[in-house]
C-alpha positions in Angstrom: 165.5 38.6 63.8 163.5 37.4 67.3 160.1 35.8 66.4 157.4 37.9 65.4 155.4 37.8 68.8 158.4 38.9 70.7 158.9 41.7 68.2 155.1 43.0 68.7 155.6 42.4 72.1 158.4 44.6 72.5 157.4 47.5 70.5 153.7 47.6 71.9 155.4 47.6 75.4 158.2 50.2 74.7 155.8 52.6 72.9 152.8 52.8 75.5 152.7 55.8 76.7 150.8 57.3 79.3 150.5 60.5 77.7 149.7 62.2 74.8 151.6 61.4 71.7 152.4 62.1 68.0 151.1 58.5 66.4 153.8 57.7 63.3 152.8 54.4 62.5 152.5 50.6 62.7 155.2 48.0 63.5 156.3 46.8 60.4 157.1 42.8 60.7 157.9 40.4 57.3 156.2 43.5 55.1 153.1 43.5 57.5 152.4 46.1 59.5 150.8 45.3 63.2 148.5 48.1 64.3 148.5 46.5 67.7 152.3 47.9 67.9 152.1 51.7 67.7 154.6 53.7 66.9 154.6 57.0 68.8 156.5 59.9 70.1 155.5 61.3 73.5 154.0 65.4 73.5 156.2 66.1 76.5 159.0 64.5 75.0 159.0 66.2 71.3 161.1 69.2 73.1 163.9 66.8 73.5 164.5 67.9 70.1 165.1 64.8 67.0 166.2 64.2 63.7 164.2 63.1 60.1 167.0 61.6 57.7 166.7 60.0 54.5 167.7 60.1 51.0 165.9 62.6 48.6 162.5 61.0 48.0 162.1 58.6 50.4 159.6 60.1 52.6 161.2 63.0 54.6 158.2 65.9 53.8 156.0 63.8 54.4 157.0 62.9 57.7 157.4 65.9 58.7 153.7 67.0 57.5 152.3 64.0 59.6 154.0 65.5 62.2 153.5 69.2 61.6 149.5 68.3 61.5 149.2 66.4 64.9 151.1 69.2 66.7 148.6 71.6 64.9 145.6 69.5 66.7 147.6 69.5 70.0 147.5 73.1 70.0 151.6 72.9 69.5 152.7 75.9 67.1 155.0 74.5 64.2 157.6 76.3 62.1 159.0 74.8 58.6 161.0 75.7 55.9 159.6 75.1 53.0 162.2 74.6 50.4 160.4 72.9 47.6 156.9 74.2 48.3 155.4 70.7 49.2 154.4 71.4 52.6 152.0 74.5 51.4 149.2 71.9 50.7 148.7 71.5 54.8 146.4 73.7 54.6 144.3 72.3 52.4 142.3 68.9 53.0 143.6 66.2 51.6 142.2 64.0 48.7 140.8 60.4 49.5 141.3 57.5 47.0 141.0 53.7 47.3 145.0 53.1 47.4 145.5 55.4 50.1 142.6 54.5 52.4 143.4 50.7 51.7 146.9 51.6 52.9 145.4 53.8 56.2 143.5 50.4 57.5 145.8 48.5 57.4 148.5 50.4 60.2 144.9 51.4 62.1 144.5 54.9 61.0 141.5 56.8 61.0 141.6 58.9 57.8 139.7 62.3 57.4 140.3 64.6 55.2 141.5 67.8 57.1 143.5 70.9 56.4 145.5 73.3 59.3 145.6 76.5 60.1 148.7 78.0 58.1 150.6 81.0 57.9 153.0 81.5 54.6 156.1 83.4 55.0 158.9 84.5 52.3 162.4 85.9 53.2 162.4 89.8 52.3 159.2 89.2 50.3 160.8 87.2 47.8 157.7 84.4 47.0 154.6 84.1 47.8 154.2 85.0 51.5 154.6 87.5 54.0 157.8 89.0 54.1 159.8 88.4 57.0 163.2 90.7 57.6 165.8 91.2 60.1 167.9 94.2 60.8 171.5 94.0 60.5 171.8 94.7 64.6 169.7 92.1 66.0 171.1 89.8 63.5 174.6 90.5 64.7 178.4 89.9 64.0 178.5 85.9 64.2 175.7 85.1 61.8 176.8 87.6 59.4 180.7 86.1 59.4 179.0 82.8 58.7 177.2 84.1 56.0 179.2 86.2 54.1 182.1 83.6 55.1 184.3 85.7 56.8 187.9 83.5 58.4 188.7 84.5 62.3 190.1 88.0 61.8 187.8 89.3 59.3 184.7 88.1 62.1 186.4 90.1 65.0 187.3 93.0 63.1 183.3 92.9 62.2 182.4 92.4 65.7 184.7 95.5 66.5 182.3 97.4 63.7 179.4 96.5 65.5 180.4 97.4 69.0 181.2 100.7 67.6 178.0 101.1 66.2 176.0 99.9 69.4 178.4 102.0 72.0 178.0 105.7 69.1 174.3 104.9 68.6 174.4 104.1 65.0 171.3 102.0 64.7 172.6 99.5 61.8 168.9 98.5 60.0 170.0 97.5 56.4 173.2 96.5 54.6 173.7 100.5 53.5 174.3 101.3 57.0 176.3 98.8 58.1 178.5 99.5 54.5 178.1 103.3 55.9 179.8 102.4 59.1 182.8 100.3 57.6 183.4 103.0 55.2 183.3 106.1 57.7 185.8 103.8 60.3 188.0 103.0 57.0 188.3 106.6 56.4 190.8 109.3 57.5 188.6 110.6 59.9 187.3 107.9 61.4 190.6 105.5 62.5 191.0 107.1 65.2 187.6 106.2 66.5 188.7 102.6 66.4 192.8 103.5 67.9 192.2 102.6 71.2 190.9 99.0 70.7 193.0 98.2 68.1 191.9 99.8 64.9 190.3 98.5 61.5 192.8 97.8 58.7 192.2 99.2 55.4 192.3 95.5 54.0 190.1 94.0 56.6 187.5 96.7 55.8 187.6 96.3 51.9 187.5 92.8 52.4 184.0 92.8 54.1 183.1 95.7 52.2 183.6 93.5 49.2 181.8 90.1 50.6 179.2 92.8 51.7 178.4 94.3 47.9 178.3 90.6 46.4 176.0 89.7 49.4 173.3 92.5 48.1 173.9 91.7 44.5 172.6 87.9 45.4 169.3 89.9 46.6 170.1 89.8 50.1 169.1 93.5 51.0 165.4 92.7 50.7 166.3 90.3 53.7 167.6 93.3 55.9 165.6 96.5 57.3 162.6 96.8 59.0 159.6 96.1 60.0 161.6 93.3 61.9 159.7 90.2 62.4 158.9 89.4 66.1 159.2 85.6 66.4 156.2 85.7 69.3 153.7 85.7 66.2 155.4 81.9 65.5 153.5 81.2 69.0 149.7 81.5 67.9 146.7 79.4 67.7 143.8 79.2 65.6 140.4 77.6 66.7 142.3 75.6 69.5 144.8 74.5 66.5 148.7 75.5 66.9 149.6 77.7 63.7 151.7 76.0 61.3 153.8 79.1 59.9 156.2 77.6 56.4 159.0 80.1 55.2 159.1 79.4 51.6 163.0 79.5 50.2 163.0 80.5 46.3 166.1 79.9 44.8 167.4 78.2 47.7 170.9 77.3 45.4 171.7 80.6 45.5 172.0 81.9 48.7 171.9 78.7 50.9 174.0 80.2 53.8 171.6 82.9 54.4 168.4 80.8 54.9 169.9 78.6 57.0 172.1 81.2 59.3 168.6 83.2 58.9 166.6 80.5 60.7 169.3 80.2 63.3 168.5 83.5 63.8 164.6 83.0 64.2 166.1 80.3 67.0 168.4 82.5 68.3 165.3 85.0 68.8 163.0 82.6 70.5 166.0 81.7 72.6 166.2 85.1 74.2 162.7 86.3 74.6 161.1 83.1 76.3 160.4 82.9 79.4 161.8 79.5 81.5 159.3 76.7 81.3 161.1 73.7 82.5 159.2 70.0 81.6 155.6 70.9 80.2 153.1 68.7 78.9 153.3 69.8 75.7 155.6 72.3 73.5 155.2 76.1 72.7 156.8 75.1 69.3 158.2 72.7 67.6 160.7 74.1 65.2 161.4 72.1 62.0 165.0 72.4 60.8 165.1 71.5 56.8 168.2 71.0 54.9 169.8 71.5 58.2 173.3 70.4 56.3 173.7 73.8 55.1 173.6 75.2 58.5 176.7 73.4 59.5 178.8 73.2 56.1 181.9 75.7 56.6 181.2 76.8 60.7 183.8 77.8 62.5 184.1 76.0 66.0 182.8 78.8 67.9 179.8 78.9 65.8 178.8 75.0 65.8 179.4 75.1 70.0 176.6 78.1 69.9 174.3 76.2 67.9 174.5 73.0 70.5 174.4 75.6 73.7 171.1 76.8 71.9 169.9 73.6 71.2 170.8 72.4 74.7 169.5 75.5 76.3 166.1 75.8 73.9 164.5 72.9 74.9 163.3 74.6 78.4 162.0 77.5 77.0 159.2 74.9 75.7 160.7 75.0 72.0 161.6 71.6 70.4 164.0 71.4 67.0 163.5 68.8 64.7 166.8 68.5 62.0 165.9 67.3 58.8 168.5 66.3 56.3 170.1 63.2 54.2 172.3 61.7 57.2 173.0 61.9 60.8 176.7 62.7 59.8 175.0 66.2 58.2 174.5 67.1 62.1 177.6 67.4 64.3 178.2 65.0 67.1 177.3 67.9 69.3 174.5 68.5 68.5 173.0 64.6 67.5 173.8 63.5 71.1 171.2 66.0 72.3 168.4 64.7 69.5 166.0 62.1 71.2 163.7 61.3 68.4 165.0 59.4 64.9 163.5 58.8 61.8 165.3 57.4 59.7 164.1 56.9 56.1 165.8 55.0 53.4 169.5 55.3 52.9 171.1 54.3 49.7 174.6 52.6 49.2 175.5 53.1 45.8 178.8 54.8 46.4 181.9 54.2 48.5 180.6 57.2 50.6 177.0 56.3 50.6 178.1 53.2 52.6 180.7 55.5 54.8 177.4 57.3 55.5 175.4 54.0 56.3 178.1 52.9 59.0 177.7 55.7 60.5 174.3 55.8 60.8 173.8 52.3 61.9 176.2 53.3 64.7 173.7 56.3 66.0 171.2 53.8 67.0 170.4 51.2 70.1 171.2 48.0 69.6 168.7 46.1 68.7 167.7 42.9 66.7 167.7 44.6 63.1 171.1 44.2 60.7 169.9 47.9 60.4 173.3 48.0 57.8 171.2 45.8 55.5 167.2 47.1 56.6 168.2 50.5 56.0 168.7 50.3 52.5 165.4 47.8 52.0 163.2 50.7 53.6 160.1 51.3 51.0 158.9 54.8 50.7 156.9 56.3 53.7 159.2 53.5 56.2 161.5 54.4 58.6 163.5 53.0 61.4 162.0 54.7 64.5 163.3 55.0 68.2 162.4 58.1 70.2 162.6 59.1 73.9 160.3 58.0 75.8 158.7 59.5 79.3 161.3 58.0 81.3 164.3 59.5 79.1 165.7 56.2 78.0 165.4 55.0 74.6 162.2 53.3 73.1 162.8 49.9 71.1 163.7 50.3 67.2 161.0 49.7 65.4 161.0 49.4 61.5 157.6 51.2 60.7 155.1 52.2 57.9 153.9 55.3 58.6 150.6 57.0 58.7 149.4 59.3 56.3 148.6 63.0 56.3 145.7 64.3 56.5 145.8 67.6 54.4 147.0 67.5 51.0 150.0 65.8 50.2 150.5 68.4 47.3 151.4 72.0 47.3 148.3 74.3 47.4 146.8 76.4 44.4 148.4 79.6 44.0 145.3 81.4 44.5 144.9 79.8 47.5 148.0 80.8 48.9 147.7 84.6 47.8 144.5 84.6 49.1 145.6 83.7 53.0 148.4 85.6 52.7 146.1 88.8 52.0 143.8 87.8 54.4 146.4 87.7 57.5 146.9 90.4 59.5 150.7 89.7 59.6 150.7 91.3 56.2 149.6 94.4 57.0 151.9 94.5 60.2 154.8 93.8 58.0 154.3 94.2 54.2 155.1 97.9 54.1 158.6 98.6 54.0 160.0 101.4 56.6 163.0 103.0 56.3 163.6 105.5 59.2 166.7 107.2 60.1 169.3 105.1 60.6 173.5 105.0 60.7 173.6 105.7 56.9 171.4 108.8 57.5 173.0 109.6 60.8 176.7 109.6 59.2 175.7 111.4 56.6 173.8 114.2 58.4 177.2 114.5 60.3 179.3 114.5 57.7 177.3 117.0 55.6 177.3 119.1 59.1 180.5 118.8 59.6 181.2 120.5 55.8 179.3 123.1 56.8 180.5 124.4 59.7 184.6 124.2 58.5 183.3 126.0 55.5 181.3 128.7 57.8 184.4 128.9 60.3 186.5 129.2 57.1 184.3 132.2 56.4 184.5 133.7 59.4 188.3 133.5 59.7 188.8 135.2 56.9 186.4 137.8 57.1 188.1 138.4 60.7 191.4 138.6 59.1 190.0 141.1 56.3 189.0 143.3 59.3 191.6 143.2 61.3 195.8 142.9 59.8 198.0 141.0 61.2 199.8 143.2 63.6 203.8 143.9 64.1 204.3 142.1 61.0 203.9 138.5 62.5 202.9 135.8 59.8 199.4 134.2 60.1 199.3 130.9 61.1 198.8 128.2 58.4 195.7 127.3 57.7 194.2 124.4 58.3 193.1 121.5 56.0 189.4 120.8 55.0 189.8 117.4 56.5 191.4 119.2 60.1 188.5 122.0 59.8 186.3 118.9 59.9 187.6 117.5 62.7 188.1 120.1 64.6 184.4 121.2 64.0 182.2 121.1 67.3 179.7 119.4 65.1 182.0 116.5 64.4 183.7 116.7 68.4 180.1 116.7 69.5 179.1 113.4 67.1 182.6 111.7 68.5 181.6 112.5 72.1 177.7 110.6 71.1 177.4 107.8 73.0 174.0 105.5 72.6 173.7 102.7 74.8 175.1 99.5 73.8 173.3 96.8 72.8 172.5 93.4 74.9 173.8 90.5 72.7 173.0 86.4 73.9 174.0 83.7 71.7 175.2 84.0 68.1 176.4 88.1 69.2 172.7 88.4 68.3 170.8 91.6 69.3 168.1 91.4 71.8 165.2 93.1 70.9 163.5 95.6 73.6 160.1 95.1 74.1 
């Protein structure tokens, strides 16, 4: 280790910024901290995107509150998942005691009690928030495959299901419709719809059809349908205060592929309908990216190259993505060479692959004077190895830190409290109310059902003709036709084959774009 004054030195140097900045802490030296050697994280630079690692209770939520909070007062919008409910209390003020305001002076931190302006989200409705729902379009073939783990084929074959649906104008809200669609393709009369680019086997289709019916029983069809959330409402402010919107994840266990593919979708979203903002002062939104290992357990290549195009890409459209998980090896090479902030709490090495994961996180950082192999498992709670990006684009010294403490309440919020902003948003009104207009389950059915009736008036009528008028000079009739041909060969089935709605726009992810 260099001698303490060259240690303060350095890390007051390396972190003074010209800009604004996110303050994290204090230079910790010998269990000291030195408030003269801020720790910080440049506003312009937060869009360069970074990562918040650490085992389970070292400190992660917090940081990411401490965070959350000074991008609130910069007028930065934030967006969290919430998976264990802690973060709910930011938008309460937090309580003062004698242990933490001895702890505040001593890293140079100004502590008032203040709580954010907070919006509270829940998948489907499921929790206590506003419900937030896709449709099965927008959301698209590739996220879908990923969560209903589809291999190679099975995902084209899907794609294939939705380009029919896009091209025939079969709006696919819910999972009914898109099971509507699969089936009618599956069927005798609809193969051939399919013949000329290459068809849908009957396996292929039961197979998603399967993985699609144990996908609802999980509860996943409160997830799907409309209203559709529009992620613009991520982008508000509040009294000159970014909002700080937290999806809450109930029963996270159970379903983990759909909240994290889901928030890839909300990414995905904000991806295609920003507008080009190249290096700003500040972000539109900071995105915060929690158990970020699920996102990336099982992906196909394809899928982990669209996430780092869309974490490449995102950054200019003002939106900055924070990962938060246990290890830097959680988060694919990929995609960690593009993260310019670290925080890196506590690591343990109790296990032969807690110190695999170890090495490989000592090896993601600068070198610098710290045996980080043997600091990072000393780190007390709310400490972390720090180096960011600073406003040059090179890497800022690595500084072990103490860092500063929230402001709101480092607790989840009363229940009441919560119901009572959730009621009082207008968000809930715009999307609490289910709709269910007509869609490609309706549409199919309508057709079908037409299609009945018309073979079975034409049936009618052809026999009625042949009542009024024998068969003349003895020739035989001709054989009739089968219910399924009459069908066909109905002008209300030709006229739904000839339908053609436009196809839909799809970016990254074969995500839908919406129309404005």
């Amino acid at each position: 280790m260099a001698e303490t004054g060259d240690v303060v030195e350095t890390v007051k140097q390396g972190y003074a910024f010209e800009g604004a900045a996110i303050e994290l802490g204090a230079l910790l030296v010998d269990g000291e901290p030195k408030p003269e050697a801020a720790v910080r994280i440049p506003l312009s630079m937060v869009n360069r995107h970074g990562l918040v690692a650490g085992a389970t209770g070292t400190g992660k939520t917090k940081t990411l509150q401490l965070m959350a909070e000074q991008l609130s007062a910069a007028g930065v919008a934030v967006f969290a998942a919430d998976i264990k409910g802690d973060l709910s209390g930011i938008s309460q003020p937090g309580e003062s005691s004698d242990k933490l305001l001895a702890r505040t002076k001593t890293i140079g931190q100004e502590w008032t009690a203040t709580g954010f302006p907070t919006e509270f989200y829940a998948l489907g409705g499921q929790g206590t928030g506003i419900p937030i729902r896709a449709t099965v379009t927008s959301f698209g073939p590739v996220l879908l495959s990923k969560v209903l783990g589809l291999n190679d084929v099975q995902e084209s074959s899907l794609g294939l299901i939705f380009h029919y649906a896009d091209k025939q104008g079969l709006t696919l809200l819910d999972l009914k419709d898109l099971r509507a669609v699969i089936t009618h393709l599956a069927s005798d009369e609809g193969k051939a719809d399919l013949k000329d680019l290459g068809g849908l086997s009957a396996a292929t289709a039961g197979v998603i059809l399967r993985a699609l019916i144990g996908f609802a029983d999980q509860g996943a069809e409160a997830f799907f349908g409309e209203p559709e959330f529009d992620t613009a409402d991520l982008l508000a402010q509040r009294d000159g205060k970014g909002l700080i919107s937290l999806l809450e994840l109930p029963n996270l266990q159970d379903r983990p592929a759909l909240f994290s593919t889901f928030l890839m979708w909300l990414l995905a979203d904000l991806f295609h309908d920003l507008p080009e903002v190249g290096d700003a002062d500040k972000p539109k939104l900071v995105f915060f990216f929690d158990e970020a290992h699920l996102l990336f357990n099982d992906a196909s290549k394809a899928f982990l190259d669209s996430i780092a195009q869309t974490v490449r890409l995102i950054r200019s459209k003002g939106v900055g993505v924070f990962f938060v998980t246990q290890t830097p090896k959680d988060v694919p090479d990929d995609v960690l060479a593009q993260l310019g902030s670290r925080v890196q709490h506590q690591l343990r090495a109790h296990t032969p692959n807690d110190a695999k994961a170890l090495k490989a996180t000592v090896s993601t950082f600068p070198n610098s004077s710290y045996d980080l192999g043997e600091v990072l498992t000393q780190l007390g709670i709310g400490e972390a190895i720090v180096t960011v990006m600073n406003e040059k684009g090179a890497p800022t010294p690595v500084a072990w830190t103490r860092l500063r403490a929230p402001l709101s309440l480092m607790a989840p919020a009363a229940a009441d409290q919560m119901t009572a902003a959730v009621q009082g948003s207008p968000n809930n009104a715009k999307y609490s109310q289910v709709l269910d207009r007509e869609s490609a389950y309706e549409i199919l059915a309508k057709k079908v059902q037409a299609g009945a009736e018309q073979a079975q008036a034409e049936e009618q009528a052809k026999q009625q003709q042949q009542q009024e008028q024998p068969t003349s000079h003895g020739r035989a009739p001709k054989p009739e036709k089968s219910m399924v041909e009459q069908v066909i060969g109905s002008s209300a089935f030709k006229q739904f084959a000839r339908t053609a709605g436009r196809e839909i726009v799809r970016g990254l992810f074969g995500a839908a774009r919406r129309r404005k």
